[in-house]
Backbone as CSV, one residue per row, in Angstrom:
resi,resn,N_x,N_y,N_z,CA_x,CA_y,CA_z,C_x,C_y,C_z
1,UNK,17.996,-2.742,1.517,17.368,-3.869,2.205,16.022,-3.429,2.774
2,UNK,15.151,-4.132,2.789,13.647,-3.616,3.485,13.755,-4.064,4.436
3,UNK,12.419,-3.339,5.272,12.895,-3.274,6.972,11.714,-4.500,6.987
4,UNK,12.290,-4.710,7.952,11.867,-6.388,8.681,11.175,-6.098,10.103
5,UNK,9.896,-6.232,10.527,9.147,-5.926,11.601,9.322,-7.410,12.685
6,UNK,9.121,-7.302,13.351,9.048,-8.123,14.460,7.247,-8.696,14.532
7,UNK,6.852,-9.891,15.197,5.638,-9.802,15.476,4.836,-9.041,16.319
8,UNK,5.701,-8.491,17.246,4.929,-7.519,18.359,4.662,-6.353,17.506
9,UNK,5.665,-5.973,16.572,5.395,-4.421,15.669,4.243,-4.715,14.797
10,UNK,4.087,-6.089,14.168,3.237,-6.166,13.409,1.655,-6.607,14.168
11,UNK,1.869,-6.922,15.265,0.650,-6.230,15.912,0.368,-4.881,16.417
12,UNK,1.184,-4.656,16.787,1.130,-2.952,16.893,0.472,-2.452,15.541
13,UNK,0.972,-2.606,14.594,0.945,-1.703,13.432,-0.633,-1.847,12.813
14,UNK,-1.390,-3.640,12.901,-2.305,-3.887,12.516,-3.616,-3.877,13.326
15,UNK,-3.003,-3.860,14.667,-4.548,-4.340,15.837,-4.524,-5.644,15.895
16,UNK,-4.464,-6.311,14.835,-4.851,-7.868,14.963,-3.742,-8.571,15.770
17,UNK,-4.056,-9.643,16.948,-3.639,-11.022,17.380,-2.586,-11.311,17.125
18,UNK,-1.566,-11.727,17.632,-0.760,-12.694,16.802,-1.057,-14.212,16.167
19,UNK,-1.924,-15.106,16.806,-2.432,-16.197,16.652,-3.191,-15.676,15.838
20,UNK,-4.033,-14.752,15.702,-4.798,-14.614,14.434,-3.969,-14.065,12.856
21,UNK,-2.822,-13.412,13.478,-1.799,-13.479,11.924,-1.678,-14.741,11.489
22,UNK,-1.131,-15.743,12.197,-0.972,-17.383,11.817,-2.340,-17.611,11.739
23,UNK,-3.315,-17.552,11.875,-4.323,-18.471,11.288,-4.847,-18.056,10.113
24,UNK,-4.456,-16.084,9.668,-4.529,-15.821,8.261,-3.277,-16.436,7.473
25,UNK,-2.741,-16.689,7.705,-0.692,-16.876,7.384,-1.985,-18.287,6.659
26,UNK,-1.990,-19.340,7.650,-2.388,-20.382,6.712,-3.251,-20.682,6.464
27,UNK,-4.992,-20.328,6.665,-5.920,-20.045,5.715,-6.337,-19.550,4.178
28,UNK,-4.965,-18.534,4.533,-4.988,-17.546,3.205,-3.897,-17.810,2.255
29,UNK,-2.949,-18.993,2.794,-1.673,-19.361,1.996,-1.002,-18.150,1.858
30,UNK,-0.532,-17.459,3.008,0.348,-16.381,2.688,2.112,-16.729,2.889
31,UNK,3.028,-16.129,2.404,3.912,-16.993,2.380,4.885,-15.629,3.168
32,UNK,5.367,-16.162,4.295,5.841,-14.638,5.962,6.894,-15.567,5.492
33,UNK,7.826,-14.441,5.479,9.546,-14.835,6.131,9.758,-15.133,7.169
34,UNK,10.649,-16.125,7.386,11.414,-16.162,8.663,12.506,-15.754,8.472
35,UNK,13.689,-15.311,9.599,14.878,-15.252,9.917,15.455,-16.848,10.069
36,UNK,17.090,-16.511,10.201,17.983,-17.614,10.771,17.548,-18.721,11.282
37,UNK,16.738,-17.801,12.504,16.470,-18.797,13.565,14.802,-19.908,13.235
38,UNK,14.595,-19.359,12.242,12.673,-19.862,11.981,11.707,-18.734,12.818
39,UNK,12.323,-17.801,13.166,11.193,-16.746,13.617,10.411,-16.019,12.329
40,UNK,9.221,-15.624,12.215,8.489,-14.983,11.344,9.278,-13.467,11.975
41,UNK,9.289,-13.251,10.477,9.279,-11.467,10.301,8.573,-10.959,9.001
42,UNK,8.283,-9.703,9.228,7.042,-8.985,8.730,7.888,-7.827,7.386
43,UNK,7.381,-7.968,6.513,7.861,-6.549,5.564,6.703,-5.761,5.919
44,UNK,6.724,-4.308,5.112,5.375,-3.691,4.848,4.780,-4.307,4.140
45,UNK,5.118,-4.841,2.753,3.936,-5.503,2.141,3.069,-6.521,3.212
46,UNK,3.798,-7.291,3.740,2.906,-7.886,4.969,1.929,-7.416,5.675
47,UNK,2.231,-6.726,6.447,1.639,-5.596,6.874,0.938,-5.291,6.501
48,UNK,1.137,-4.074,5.177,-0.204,-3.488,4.528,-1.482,-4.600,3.907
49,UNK,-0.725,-5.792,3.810,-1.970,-7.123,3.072,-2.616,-7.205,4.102
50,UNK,-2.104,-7.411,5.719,-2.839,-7.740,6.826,-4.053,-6.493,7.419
51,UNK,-3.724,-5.223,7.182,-4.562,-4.177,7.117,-5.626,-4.352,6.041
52,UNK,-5.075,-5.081,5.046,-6.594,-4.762,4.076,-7.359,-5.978,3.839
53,UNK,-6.950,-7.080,4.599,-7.284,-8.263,4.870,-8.521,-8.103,6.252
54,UNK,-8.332,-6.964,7.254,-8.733,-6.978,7.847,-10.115,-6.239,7.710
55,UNK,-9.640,-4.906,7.157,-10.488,-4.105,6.471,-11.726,-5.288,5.590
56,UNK,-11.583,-6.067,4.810,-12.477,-6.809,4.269,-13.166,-7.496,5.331
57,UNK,-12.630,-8.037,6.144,-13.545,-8.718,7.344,-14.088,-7.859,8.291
58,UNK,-13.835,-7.061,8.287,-14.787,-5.951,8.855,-16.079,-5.617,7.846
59,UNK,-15.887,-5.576,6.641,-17.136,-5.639,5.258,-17.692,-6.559,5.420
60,UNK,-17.579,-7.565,6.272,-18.357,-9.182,6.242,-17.461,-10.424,5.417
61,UNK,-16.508,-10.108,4.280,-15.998,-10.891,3.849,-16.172,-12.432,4.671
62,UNK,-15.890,-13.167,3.954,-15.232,-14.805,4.640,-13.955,-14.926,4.337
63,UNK,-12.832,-15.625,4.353,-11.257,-15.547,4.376,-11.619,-16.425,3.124
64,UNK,-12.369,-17.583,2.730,-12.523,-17.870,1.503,-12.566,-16.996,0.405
65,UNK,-13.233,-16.067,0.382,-13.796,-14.968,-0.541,-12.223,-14.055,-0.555
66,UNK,-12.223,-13.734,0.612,-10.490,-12.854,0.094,-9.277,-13.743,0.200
67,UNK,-9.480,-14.665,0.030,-8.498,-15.782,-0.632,-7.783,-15.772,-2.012
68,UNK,-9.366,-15.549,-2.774,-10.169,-15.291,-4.186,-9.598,-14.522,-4.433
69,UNK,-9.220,-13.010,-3.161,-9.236,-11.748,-4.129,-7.748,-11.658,-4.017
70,UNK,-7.013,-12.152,-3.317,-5.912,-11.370,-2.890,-4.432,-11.314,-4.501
71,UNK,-4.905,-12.595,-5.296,-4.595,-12.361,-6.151,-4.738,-11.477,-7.097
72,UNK,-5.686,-10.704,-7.054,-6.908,-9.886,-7.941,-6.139,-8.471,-7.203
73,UNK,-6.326,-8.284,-5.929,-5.625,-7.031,-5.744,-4.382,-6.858,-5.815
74,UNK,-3.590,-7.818,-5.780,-1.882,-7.769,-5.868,-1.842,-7.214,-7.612
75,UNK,-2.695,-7.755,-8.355,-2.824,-7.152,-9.519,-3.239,-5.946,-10.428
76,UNK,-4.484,-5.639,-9.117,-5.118,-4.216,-9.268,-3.997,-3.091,-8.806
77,UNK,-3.372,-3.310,-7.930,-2.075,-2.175,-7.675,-0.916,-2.530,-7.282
78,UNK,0.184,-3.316,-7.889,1.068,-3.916,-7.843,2.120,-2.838,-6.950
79,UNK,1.875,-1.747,-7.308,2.790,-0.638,-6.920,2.893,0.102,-5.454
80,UNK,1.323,-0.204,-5.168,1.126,-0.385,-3.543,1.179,-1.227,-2.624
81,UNK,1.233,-2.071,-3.166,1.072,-3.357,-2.469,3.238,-3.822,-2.440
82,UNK,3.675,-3.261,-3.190,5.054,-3.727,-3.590,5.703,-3.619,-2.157
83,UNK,6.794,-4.304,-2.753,7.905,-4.639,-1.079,8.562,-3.065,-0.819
84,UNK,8.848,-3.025,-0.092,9.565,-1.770,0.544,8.595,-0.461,0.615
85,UNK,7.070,-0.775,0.434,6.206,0.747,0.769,6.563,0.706,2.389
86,UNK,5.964,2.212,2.695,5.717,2.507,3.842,4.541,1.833,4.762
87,UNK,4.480,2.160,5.949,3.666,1.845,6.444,2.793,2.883,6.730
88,UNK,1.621,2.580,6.650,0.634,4.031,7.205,1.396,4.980,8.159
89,UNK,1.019,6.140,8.160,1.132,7.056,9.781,0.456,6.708,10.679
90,UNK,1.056,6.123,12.347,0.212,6.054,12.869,0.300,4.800,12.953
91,UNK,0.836,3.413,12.184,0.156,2.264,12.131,1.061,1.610,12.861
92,UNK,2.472,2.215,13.134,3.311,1.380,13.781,4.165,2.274,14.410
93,UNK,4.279,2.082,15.716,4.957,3.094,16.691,6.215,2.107,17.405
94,UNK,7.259,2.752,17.629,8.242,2.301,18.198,8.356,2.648,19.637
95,UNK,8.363,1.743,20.686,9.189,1.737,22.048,10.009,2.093,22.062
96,UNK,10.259,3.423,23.378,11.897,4.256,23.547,11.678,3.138,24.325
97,UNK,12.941,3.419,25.090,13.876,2.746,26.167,13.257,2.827,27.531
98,UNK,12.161,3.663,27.828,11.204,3.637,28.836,9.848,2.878,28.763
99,UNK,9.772,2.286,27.621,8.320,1.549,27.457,7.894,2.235,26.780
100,UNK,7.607,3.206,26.456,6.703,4.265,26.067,6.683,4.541,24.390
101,UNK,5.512,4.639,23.836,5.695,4.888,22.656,6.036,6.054,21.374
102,UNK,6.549,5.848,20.774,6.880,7.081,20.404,6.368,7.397,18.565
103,UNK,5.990,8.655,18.350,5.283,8.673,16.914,6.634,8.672,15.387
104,UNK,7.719,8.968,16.315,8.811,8.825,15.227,10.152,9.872,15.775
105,UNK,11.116,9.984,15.074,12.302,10.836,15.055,12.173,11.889,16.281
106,UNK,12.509,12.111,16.657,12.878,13.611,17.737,13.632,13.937,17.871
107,UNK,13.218,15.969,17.785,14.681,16.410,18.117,15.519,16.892,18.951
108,UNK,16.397,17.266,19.206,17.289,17.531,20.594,16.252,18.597,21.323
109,UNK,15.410,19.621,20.509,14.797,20.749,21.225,12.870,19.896,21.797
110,UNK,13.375,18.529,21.282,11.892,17.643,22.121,10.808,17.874,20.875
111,UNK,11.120,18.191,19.481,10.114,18.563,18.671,10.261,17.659,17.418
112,UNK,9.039,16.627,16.910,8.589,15.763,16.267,9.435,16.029,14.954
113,UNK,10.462,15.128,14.622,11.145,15.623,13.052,10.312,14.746,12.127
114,UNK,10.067,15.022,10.797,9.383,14.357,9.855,10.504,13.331,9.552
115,UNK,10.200,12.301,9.113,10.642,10.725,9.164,11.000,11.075,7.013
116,UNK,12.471,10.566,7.158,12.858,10.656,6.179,12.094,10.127,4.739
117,UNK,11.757,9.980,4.025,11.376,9.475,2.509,9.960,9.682,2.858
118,UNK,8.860,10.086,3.908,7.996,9.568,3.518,7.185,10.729,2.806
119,UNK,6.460,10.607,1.660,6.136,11.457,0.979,4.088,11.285,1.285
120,UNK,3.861,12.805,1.855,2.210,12.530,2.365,1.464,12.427,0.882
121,UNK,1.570,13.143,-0.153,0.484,13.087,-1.057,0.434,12.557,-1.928
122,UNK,1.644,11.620,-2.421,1.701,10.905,-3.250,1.110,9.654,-2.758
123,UNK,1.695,9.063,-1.143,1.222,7.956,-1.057,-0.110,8.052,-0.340
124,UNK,-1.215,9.105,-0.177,-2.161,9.461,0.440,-3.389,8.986,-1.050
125,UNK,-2.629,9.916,-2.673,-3.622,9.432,-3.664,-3.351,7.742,-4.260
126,UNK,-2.237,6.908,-3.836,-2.180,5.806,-3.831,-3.522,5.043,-2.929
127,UNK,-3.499,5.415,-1.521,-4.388,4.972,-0.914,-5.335,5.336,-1.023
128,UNK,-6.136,6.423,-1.441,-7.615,6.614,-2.343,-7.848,5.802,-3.566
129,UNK,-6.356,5.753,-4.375,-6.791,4.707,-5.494,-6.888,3.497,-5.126
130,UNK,-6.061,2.876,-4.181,-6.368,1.245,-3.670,-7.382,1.905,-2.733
131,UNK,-8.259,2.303,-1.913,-9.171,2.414,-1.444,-10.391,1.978,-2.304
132,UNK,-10.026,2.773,-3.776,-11.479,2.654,-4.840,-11.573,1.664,-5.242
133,UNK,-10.184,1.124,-5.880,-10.166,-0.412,-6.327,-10.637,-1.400,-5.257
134,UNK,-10.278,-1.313,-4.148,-10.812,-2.085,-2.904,-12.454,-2.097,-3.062
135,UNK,-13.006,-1.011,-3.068,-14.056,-1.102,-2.839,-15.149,-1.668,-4.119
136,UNK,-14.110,-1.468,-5.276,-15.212,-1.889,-6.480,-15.001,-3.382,-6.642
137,UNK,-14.024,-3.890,-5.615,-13.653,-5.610,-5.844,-14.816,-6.029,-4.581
138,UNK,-14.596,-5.087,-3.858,-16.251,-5.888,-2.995,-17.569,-5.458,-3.388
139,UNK,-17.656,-4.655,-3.754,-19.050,-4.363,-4.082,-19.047,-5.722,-5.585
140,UNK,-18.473,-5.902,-6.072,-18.418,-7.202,-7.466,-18.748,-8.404,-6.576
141,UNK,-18.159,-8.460,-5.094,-17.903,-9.715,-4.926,-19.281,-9.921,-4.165
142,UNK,-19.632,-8.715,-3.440,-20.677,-9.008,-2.753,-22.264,-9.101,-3.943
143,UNK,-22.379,-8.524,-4.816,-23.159,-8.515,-6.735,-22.994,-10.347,-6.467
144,UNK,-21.746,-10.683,-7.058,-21.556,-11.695,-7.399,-22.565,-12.938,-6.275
145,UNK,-22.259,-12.912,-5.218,-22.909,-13.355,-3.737,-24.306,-13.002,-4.180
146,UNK,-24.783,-12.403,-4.165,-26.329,-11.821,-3.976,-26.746,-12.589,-5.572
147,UNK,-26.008,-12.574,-6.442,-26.528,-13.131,-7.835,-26.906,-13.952,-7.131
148,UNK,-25.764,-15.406,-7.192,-25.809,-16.679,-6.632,-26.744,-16.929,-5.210
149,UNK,-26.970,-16.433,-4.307,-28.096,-16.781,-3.872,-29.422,-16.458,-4.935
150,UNK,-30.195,-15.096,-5.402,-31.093,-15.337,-5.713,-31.172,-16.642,-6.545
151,UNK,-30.635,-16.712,-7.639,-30.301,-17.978,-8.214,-30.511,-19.586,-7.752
152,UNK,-29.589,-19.793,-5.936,-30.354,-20.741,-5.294,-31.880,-20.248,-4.768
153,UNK,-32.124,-19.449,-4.956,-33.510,-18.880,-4.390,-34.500,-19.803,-5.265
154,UNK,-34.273,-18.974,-6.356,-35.510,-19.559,-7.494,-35.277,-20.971,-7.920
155,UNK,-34.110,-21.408,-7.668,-33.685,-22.840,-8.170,-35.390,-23.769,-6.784
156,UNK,-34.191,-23.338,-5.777,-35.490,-24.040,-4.486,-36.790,-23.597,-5.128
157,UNK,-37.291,-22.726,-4.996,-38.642,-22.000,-5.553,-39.278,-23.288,-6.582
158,UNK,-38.350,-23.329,-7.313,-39.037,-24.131,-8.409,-39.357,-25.711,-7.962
159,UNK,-38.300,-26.318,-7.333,-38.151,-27.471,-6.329,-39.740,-27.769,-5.762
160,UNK,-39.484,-26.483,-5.061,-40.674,-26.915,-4.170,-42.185,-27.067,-4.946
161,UNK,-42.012,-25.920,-6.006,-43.180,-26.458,-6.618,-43.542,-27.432,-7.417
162,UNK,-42.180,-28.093,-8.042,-42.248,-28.967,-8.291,-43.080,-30.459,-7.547
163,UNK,-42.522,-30.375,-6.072,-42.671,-31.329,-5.003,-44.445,-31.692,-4.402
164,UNK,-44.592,-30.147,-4.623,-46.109,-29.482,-4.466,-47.003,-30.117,-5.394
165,UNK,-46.442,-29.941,-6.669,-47.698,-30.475,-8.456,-47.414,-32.078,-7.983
166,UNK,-46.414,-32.453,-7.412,-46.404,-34.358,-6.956,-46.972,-34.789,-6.018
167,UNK,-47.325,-33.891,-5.025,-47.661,-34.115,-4.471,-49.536,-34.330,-4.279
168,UNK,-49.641,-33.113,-5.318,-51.344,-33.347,-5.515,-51.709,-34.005,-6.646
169,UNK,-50.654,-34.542,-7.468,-50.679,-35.925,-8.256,-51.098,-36.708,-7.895
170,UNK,-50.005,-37.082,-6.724,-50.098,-38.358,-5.609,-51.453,-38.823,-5.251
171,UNK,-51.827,-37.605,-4.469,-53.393,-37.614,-3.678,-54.630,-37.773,-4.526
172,UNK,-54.322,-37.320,-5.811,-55.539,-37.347,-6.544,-55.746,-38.338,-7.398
173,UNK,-54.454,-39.871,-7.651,-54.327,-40.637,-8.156,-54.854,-41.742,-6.775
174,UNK,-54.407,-41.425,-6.087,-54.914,-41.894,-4.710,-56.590,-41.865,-4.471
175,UNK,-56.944,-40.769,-4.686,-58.473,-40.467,-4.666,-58.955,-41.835,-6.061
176,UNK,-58.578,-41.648,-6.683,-59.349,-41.962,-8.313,-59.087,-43.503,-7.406
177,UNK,-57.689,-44.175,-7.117,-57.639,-45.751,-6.855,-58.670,-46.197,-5.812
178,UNK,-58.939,-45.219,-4.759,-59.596,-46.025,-3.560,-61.303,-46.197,-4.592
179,UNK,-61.934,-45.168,-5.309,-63.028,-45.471,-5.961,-63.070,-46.461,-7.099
180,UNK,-61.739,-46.957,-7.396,-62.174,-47.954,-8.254,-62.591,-49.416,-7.143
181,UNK,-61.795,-49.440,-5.893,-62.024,-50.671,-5.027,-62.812,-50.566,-5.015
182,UNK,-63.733,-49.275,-4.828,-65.189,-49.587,-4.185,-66.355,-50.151,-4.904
């Protein structure tokens, strides 16, 4: 069974809001589980989409634009993005029983045990490869952006000169009429 986060963990884990998870939840048509009761709960895939969702809006993205992509990356690495990955190190810390947070497992002698399955270098060159793929889907998207403006650039450009040659049409058909009255 995959583990199921709470919303407080999945702010913990991401930085981001909770009101701002729901306003990506339905901007971005993402589709969050609920429990029994209609409460949202979080997988890692959740999670990790909301980290790299964020990561893009930190690049400038618009939520339109990674709307676009999110299909595009679920495709670029199906295998990272899949249900039951881990969550980063670091990205989600658990409350002992004092409030206090804790980085994972401990042992009776008070010393940090490594957290069962998680493997550092396999899923470390996963995240360099979705790192690269990440980055060659924005650098396309932001290409793509910069096309399409110059494009409206020269479109206007031409407009105006268009508006410009009518305009000294105008005036100079204007000139020629007032000398025939005279």
């Amino acid at each position: 069974m995959e583990t199921r986060y709470t919303v407080r963990q999945a702010t913990d884990a991401t930085g981001v809001k909770s009101y701002v998870l729901r306003y990506w939840e339905d901007e971005l048509g993402l589709h969050i589980h609920r429990n029994e009761l209609g409460h949202r709960y979080y997988t890692g895939y959740d999670i990790q989409l909301f980290l790299n969702i964020k990561e893009l809006k930190k690049k400038g993205l618009q939520l339109r634009a990674i709307r676009d992509m999110i299909p595009r990356m679920e495709l670029s690495v199906p295998e990272f993005l899949g249900e039951g990955q881990n969550i980063p190190d670091g990205a989600l810390q658990e409350k002992d029983a004092s409030g206090e947070k804790e980085d994972g497992p401990v042992s009776s002698q008070g010393e940090k045990e490594p957290e069962a399955g998680l493997k550092e270098e396999p899923q470390s060159g996963k995240i360099l490869e979705f790192q690269a793929i990440l980055e060659r889907l924005i650098t396309q998207e932001l290409q793509s952006k910069n096309e399409e403006e110059e494009r409206c650039r020269s479109l206007d450009l031409a407009i105006r000169r268009q508006q410009s040659a009518r305009r000294e049409a105008a005036a100079a058909n204007e000139k020629k009429g007032r000398r025939r009255h005279r």
